[in-house]
C-alpha positions in Angstrom: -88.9 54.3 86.4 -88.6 58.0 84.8 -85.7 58.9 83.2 -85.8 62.2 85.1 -85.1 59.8 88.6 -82.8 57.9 87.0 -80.5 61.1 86.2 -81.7 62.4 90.1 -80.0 59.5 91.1 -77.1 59.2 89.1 -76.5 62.8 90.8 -77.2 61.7 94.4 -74.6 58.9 93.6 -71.9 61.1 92.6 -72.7 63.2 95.6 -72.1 60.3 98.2 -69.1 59.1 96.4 -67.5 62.9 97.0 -68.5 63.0 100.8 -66.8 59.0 101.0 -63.6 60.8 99.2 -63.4 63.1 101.9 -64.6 61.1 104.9 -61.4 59.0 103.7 -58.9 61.2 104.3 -59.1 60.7 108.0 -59.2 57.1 108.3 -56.4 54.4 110.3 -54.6 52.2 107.8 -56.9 48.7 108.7 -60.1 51.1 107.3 -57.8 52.1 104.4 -57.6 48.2 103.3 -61.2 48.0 103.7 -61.7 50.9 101.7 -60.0 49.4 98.8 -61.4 46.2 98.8 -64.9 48.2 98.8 -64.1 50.2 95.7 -62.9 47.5 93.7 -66.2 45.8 94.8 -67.8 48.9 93.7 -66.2 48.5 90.3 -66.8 45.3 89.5 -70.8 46.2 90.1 -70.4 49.0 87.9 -68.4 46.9 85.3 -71.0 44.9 85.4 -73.9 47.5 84.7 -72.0 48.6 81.8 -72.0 45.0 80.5 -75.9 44.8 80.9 -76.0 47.6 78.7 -74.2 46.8 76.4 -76.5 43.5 76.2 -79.5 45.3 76.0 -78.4 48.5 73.4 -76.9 45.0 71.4 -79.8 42.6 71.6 -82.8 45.1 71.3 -81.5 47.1 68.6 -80.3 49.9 70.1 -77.1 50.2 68.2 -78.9 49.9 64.8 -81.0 52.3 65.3 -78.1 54.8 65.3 -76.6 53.4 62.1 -73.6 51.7 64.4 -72.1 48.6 65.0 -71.7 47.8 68.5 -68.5 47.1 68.6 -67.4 50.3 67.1 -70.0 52.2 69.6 -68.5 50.7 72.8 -65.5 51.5 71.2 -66.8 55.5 71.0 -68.4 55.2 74.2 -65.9 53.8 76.5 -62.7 55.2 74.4 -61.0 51.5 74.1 -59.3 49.9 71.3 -61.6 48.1 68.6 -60.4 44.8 69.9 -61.1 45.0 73.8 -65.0 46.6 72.0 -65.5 43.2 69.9 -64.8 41.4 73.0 -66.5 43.6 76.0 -69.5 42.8 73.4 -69.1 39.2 72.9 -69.4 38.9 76.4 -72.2 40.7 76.7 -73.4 38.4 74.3 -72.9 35.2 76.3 -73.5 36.6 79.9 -77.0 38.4 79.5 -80.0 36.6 78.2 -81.6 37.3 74.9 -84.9 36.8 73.1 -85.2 35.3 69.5 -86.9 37.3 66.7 -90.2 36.1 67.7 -89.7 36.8 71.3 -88.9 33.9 72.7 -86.0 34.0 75.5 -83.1 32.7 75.0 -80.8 31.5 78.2 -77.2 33.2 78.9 -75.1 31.1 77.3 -72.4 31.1 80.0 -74.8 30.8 83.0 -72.3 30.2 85.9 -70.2 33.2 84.6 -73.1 35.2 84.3 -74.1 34.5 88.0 -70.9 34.8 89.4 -70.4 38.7 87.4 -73.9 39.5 88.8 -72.4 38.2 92.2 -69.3 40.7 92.0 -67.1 37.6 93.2 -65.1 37.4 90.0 -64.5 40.5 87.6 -65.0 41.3 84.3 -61.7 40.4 83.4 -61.9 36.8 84.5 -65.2 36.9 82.6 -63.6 37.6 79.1 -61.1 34.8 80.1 -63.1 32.1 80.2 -65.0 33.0 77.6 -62.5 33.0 75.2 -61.7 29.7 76.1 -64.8 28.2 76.2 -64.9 29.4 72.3 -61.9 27.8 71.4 -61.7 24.9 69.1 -61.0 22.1 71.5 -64.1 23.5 74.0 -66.5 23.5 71.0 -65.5 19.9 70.0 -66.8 19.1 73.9 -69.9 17.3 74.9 -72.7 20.2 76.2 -72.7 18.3 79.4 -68.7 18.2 80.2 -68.6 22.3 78.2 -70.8 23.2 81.3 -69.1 21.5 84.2 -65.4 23.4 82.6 -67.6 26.2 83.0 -68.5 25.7 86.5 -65.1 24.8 87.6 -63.4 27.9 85.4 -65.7 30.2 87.8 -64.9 28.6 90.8 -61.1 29.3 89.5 -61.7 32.6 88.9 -62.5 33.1 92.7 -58.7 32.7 93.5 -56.5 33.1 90.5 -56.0 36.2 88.6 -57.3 36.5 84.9 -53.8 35.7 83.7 -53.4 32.9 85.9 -56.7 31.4 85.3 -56.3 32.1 81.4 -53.2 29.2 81.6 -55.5 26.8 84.0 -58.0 27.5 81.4 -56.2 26.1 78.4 -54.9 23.3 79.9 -58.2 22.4 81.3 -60.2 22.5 78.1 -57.2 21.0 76.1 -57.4 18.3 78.7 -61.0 17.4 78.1 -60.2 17.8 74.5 -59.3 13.7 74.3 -59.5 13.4 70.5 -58.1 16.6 69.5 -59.1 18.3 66.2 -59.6 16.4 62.9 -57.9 16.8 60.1 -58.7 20.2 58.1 -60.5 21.2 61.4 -59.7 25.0 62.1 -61.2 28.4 64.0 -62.9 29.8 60.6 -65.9 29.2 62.5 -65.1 32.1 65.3 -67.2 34.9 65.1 -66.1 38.0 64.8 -62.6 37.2 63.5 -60.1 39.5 64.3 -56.1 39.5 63.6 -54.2 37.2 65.9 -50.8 36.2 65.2 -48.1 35.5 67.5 -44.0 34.2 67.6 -42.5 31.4 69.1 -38.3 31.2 68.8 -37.1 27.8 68.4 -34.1 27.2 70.7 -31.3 26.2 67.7 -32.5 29.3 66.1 -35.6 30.5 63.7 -39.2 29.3 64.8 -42.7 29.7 64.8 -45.3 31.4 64.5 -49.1 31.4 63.7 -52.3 33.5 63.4 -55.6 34.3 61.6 -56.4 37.4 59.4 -59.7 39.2 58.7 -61.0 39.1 55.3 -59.3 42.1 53.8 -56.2 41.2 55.4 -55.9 37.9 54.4 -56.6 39.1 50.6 -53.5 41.4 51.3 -51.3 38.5 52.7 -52.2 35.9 49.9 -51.5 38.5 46.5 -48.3 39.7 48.3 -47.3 36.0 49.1 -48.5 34.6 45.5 -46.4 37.7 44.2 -43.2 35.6 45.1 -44.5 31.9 45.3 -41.7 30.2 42.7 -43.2 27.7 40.6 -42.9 24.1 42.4 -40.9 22.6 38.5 -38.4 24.8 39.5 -38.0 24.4 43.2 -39.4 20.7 43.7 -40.6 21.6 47.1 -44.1 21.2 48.6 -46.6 24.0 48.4 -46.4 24.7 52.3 -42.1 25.2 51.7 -42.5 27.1 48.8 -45.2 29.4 50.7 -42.8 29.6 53.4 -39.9 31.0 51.2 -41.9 33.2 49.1 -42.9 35.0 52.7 -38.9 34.9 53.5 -38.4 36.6 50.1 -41.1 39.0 50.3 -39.8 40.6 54.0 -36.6 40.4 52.2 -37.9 42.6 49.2 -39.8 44.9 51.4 -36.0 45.8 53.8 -34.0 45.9 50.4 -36.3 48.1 48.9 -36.9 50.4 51.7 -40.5 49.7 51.5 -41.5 49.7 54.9 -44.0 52.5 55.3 -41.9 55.0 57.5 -43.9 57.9 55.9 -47.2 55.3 55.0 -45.7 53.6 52.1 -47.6 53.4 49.0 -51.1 52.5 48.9 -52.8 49.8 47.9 -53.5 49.3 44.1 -57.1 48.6 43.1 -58.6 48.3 39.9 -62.5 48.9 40.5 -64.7 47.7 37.4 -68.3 49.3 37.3 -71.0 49.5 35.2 -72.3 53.0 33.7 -75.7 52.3 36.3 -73.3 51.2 39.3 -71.3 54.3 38.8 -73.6 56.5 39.1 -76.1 55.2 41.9 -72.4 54.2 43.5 -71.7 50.4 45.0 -73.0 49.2 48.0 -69.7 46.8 48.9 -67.4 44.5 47.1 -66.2 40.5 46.9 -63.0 39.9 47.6 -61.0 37.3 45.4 -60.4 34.9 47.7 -64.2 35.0 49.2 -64.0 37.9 51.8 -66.8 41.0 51.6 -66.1 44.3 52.3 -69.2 46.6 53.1 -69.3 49.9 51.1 -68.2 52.0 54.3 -64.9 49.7 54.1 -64.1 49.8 50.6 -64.1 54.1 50.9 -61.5 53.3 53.6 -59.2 51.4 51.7 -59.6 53.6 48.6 -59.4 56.6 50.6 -55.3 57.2 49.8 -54.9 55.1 46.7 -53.9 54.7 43.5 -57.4 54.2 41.4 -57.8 53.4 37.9 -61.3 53.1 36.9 -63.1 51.1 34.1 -66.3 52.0 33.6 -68.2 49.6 30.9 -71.4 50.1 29.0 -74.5 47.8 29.0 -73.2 45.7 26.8 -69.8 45.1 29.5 -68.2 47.9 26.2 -65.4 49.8 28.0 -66.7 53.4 28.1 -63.4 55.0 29.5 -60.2 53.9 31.2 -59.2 56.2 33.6 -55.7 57.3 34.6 -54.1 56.9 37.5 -54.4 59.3 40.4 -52.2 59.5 43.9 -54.3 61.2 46.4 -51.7 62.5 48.2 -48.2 62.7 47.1 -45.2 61.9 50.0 -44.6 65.6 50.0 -48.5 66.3 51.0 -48.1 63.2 53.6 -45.1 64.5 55.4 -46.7 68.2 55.8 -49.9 66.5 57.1 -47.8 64.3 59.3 -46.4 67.5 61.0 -49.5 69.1 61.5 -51.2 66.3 62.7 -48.3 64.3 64.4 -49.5 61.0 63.8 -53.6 60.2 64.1 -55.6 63.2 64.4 -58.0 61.7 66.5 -57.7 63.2 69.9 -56.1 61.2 73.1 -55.0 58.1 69.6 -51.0 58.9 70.2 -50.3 56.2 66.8 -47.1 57.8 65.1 -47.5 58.9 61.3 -45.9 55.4 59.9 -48.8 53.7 61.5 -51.4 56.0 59.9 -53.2 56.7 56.7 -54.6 59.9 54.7 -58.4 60.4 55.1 -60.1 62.9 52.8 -62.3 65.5 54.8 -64.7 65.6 51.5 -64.2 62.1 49.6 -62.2 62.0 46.5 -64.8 60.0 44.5 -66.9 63.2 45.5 -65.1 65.8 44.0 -62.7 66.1 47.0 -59.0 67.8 46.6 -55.5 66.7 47.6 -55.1 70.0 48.9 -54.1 70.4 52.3 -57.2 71.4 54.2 -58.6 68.7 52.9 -56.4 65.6 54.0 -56.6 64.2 57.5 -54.3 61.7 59.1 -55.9 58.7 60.9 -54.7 55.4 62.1 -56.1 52.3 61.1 -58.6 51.9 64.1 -59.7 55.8 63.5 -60.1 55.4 60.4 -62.4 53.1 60.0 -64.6 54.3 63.0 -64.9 57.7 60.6 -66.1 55.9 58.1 -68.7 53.4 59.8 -69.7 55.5 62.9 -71.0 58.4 61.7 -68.2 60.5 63.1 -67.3 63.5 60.6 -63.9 65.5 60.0 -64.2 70.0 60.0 -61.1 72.0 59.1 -61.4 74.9 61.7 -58.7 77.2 61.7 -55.9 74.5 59.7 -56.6 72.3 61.9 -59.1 68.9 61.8 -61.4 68.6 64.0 -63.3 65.0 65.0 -67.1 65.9 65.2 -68.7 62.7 67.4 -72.0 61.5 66.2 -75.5 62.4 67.9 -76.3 59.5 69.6 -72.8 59.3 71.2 -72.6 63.2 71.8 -76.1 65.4 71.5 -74.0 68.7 71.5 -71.8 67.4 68.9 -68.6 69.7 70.2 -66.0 69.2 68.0 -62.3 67.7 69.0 -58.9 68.4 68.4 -55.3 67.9 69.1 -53.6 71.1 70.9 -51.8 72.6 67.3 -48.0 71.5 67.1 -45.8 74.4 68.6 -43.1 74.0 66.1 -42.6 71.3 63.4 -39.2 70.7 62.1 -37.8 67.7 59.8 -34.4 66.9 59.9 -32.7 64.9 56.5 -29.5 63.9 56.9 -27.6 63.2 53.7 -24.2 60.8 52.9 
């Protein structure tokens, strides 16, 4: 089929969907119900088609081609947060079959969910359900054989409970079949695509608990800060796991005494980056974290894009050539005028406040870029990142950033903006 009658249709479809609109004005309140159990029909099929292209653009290399990650395209594409992108693709993963690198096929891995999508009787959402827990640890540690009947009973489920509803069933149900539990030292390092998870649970005589998983670079964050106040166990005679737990209690309690929370961004991250002559000139490629995380080149410009960098450049012989001095990017004066002009993350329809965001430089400091004004950007975390792994780029046009999308995501490239700030005004009260 051309891609001309593809588009041809694609019209005709929006056509028919108008004259519906307006044929539905008219109709008696029993044709209204129908109506709306029709369009939500309607988008589950559609829902659906945007899954199975995701699976193909993922699985044939469509993504890559563009110099993307899928997660952060769909991200682009459908304007969602990062984290409903990694898992909108993960399903795709597991609901669409896929060759091998010889081109062998490769069965869906959730079958019955995959049938039941292409069905339209359960929706997308009950689909991301049980596949998260059909990835948990206790589903993993099941037999293939009982895996595939929680399967077939989680999509019969699905049919009459709502994806929070069926996410509770779901637990139980896999935790159920779980008989042995984990082993010891058994944990989810395993998932792919690990993202940040952590989550609170009061205890009813007061404190509680709570528990999570981190991504590499935050986890490297977490464990200096935490090492930066773990007492020495001579002194305390406590267990690691007590100590670690009052070193975190001391460290929240540093951060509030000290006013370091970052209510205009804080301060950023200290790095000391050691490179050879040869590496500093034909610039890194990524770096290994202490504790075992990697962070690809695109990520390390992020975190170094606002900090405090003191370079060491060595010789063949690993003879220190030059110590640098330090250098802050942008000084809190510079963030608080960028904060009013941007109001938060420049990125347009991202409403994160300033405190949540960080200081992008249009042209990169290790470049030869300035801490000037038209220079600096503000982005949240999330934004951020997508500028520096998506290929989107930042213009100054008129004072004001602009977000340039990348080709394959917008051919015309048309810059995008915020609507300027009428009026900015800071307020300082004194005692």
């Amino acid at each position: 089929m051309s891609e001309v009658l593809v588009r041809e249709l694609r019209a005709e479809a929006v056509s028919v969907m108008a004259r519906l609109r307006d044929a539905e004005k008219v109709l008696s309140d029993q044709v209204l119900i129908e109506s709306i159990q029709f369009h939500d029909r309607l988008q589950r099929q559609s829902r659906q088609d945007v899954l199975r292209s995701i699976s193909r653009l993922d699985s044939e290399g469509g993504f890559v081609e563009r110099g993307v990650r899928a997660k952060s395209a769909v991200a682009d594409l459908l304007g969602v947060r990062p984290s409903e992108a990694h898992r909108l693709v993960r399903l795709a993963r597991h609901a669409f079959p896929t060759v091998t690198l010889t081109g062998e096929p490769v069965a869906a891995r959730l079958s019955a969910t995959a049938a039941a999508l292409d069905s339209h009787v359960i929706d997308q959402a009950h689909g991301l359900v049980i596949d998260i827990a059909l990835r948990s640890s206790a589903a993993r540690r099941l037999d293939p054989g009982i895996w595939g009947g929680a399967e077939t009973i989680l999509v019969e489920w699905a049919q009459a409970y709502t994806p929070a509803q069926l996410a509770v069933e779901a637990r139980r149900l896999v935790n159920g079949l779980d008989h042995d539990g984990a082993r010891p030292g058994d944990d989810d390092s395993g998932v792919d695509g690990l993202v940040n998870d952590l989550s609170f649970t009061r205890h009813k005589h007061g404190g509680g608990f709570f528990k999570g998983r981190l991504d590499a670079l935050s986890f490297e964050v977490f464990r200096r800060a935490l090492e930066a106040r773990l007492l020495p166990e001579k002194d305390e005679n406590k267990s690691l796991a007590e100590r670690q737990g009052d070193a975190l209690a001391q460290l929240c309690v540093y951060v509030l005494d000290e006013g370091c929370l970052p209510r205009r961004g804080g301060e950023r991250p200290h790095v000391t980056i050691i490179l050879t002559e040869k590496e500093l000139r034909a610039q890194h490629r990524g770096v290994v974290l202490e504790y075992g995380g990697q962070l690809s080149a695109a990520q390390t410009r992020m975190l170094l894009c606002d900090a405090k960098i003191l370079p060491v450049v060595l010789g063949g012989q690993s003879q220190i050539l030059d110590v640098g001095r330090e250098k802050r990017t942008a000084t809190p004066a510079q963030r608080r005028a960028v904060a009013a002009r941007d109001r938060g993350c420049a990125h347009p329809g991202c409403d994160e406040p300033p405190y949540r965001c960080e200081i992008h430089h249009v042209t990169p400091w290790a470049q030869g870029g300035r801490s000037d004004m038209d220079s600096l950007v503000m982005f949240c975390w999330s934004h951020h990142r997508m500028v520096h792994e998506s290929g989107w780029t930042v213009q100054m046009i008129d004072g004001y950033p602009s977000i340039i999308p990348p080709k394959w995501l917008d051919p015309t490239q048309t810059p995008r903006r915020k609507p300027p700030p009428v009026i900015a005004l800071e307020i300082i009260s004194r005692t």
